[in-house]
N, C-alpha and C positions, 0 to 999 in steps of 0.2 A: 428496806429496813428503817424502821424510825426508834428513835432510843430519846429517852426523856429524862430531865433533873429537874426535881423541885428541892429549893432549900429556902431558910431563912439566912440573911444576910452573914456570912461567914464573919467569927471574928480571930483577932489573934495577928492580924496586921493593920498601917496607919489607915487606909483607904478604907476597910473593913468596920474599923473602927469610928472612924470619920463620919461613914454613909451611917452606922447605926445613929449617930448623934444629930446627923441631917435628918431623921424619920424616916429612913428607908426600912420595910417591914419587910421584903419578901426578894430575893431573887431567882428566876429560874429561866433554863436552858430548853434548848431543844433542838434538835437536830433529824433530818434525815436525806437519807442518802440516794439519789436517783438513779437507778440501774438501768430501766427501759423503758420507753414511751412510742405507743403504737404497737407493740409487739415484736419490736426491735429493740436489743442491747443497744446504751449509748456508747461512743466511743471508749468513755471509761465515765467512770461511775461519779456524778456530780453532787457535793452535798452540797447541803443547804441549811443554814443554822441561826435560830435567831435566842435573842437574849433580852430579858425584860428584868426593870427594876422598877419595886412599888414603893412612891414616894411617901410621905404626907405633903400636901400641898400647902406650899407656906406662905398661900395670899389667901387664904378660906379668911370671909368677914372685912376686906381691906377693902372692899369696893371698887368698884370698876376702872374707879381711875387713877387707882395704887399704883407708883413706881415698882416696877419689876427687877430693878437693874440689879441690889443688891444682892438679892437670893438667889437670883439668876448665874451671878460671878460666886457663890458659895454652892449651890447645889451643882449645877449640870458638870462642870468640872469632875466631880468628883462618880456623878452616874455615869461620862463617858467613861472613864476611865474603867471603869468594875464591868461598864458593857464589855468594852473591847478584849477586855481580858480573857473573857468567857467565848467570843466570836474566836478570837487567836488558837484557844485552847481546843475549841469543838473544829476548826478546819484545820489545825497543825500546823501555826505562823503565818506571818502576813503575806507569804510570797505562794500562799496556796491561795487568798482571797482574791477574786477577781471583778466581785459585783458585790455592792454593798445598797441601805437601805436605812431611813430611821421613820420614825413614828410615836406620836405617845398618842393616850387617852384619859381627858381628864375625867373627876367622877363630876355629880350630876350637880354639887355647888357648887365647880369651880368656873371658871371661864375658858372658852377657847381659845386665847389670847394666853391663859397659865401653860396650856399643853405648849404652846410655841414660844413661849419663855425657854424651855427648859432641851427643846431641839433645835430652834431656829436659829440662834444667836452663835457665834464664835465661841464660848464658852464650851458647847455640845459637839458644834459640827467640826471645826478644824482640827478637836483633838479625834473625835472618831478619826476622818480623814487624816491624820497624823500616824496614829496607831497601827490603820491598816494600810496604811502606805499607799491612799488615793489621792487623786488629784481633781477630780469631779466633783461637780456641785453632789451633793447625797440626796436624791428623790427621794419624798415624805408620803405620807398621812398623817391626819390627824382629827379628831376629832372627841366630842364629848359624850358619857352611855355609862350605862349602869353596869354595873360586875356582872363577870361569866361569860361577857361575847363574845364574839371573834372579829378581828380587824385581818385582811387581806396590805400587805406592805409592799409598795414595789421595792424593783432592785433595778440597777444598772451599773454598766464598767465603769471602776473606780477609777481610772485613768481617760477613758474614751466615753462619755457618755451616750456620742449618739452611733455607738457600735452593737447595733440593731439586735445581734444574734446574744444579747446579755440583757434585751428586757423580758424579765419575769418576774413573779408575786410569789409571795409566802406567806400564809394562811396560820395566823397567831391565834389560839387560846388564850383569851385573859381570868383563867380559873380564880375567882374569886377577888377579883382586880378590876380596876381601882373601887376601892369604896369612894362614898360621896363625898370622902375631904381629899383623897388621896390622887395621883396621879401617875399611872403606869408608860412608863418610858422603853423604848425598843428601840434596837439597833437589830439589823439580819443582813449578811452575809451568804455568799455563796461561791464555792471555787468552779465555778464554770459557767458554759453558758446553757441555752435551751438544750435538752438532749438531743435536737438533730435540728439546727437552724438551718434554713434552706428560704429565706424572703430577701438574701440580698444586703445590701445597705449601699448608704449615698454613693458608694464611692462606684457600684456596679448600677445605682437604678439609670434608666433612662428619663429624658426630660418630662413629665408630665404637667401639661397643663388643663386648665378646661376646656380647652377646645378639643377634648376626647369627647366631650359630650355633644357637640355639634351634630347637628342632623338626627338626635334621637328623639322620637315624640314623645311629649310627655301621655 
């Protein structure tokens, strides 16, 4: 089942009201829900839900070697926050989140360096990872592209990152996102892990080194 919201940026509270006056033009949801993979039910049903906010980019024309710091402590603050809100909402609190994700996409004037202002920095990531109760670095994308694509976002355990059986991707829509000044922002969450992990992790693999390749000709 996949269920979808699009809206423009809700107002009627400070945050709401706040992102409207940052340039935020658009936010929207998405979710759905994993029941089976391979033809087998998963143990129970894993969603997966990501949440995007369209900024205006607010280095468009400052040139490449614009300080970023300011806008950087005014905006992202205030998109994690309205992410997380939506991530919370679509998996039912933080103690159902278990693998989380961010990503933005600048449009085609801005820099790739604008998208990583606005996720990279402690202003984005420590309040995600605050919000959803992680402790992990948050694995990214990022990159710069015209409206309408699709960006692929990893995900991994918000607490154990390299707990094998919690990497996987989710597959964003950016409908009509970002324009060429603007910059779409994502966080994506997921309460579970792959519907039927079975590869192991550090704590079971055995030693491997190159010397498995010994003796094989090339």
């Amino acid at each position: 089942m996949t269920t979808t919201a699009t809206a423009a940026a809700p107002r009627g509270d400070a945050f709401a009201d706040r992102a409207l006056a940052l340039g935020v033009r658009r936010i929207f949801t998405a979710y759905e829900d994993v029941i089976s993979d391979g033809g087998v039910d998963a143990p129970t049903a894993i969603r997966q839900a990501s949440a995007v906010a369209v900024v205006r980019n607010p280095w468009i024309g400052e040139g490449p070697l614009a300080d970023l710091t300011e806008a950087t402590a005014e905006v992202a603050p205030i998109v994690a926050k309205l992410l997380s809100d939506r991530l919370l909402a679509a998996l039912g609190g933080a103690d159902r989140v278990e693998a989380f994700g961010k990503a933005a996409v600048v449009g085609l004037d801005g820099e790739i360096e604008h998208a990583g202002a606005l996720i990279h920095t402690p202003y984005f990531g420590n309040l995600l990872r605050e919000f959803l109760e992680g402790t992990s670095i948050i694995c990214f994308s990022d990159t710069r592209a015209d409206a309408g694509g699709d960006l692929r976002v990893p995900l991994w355990h918000k607490t154990a990152a390299a707990t094998r059986s919690h990497y996987q991707s989710l597959d964003v829509h950016l409908a009509d996102a970002p324009h060429r000044d603007e910059i779409a922002v994502i966080a994506v969450a997921s309460s579970g892990p792959r519907p039927h992990p079975r590869i192991g992790d550090r704590t079971t693999d055995v030693p491997v080194t190159s010397d498995i390749l010994k003796g094989i000709e090339a």
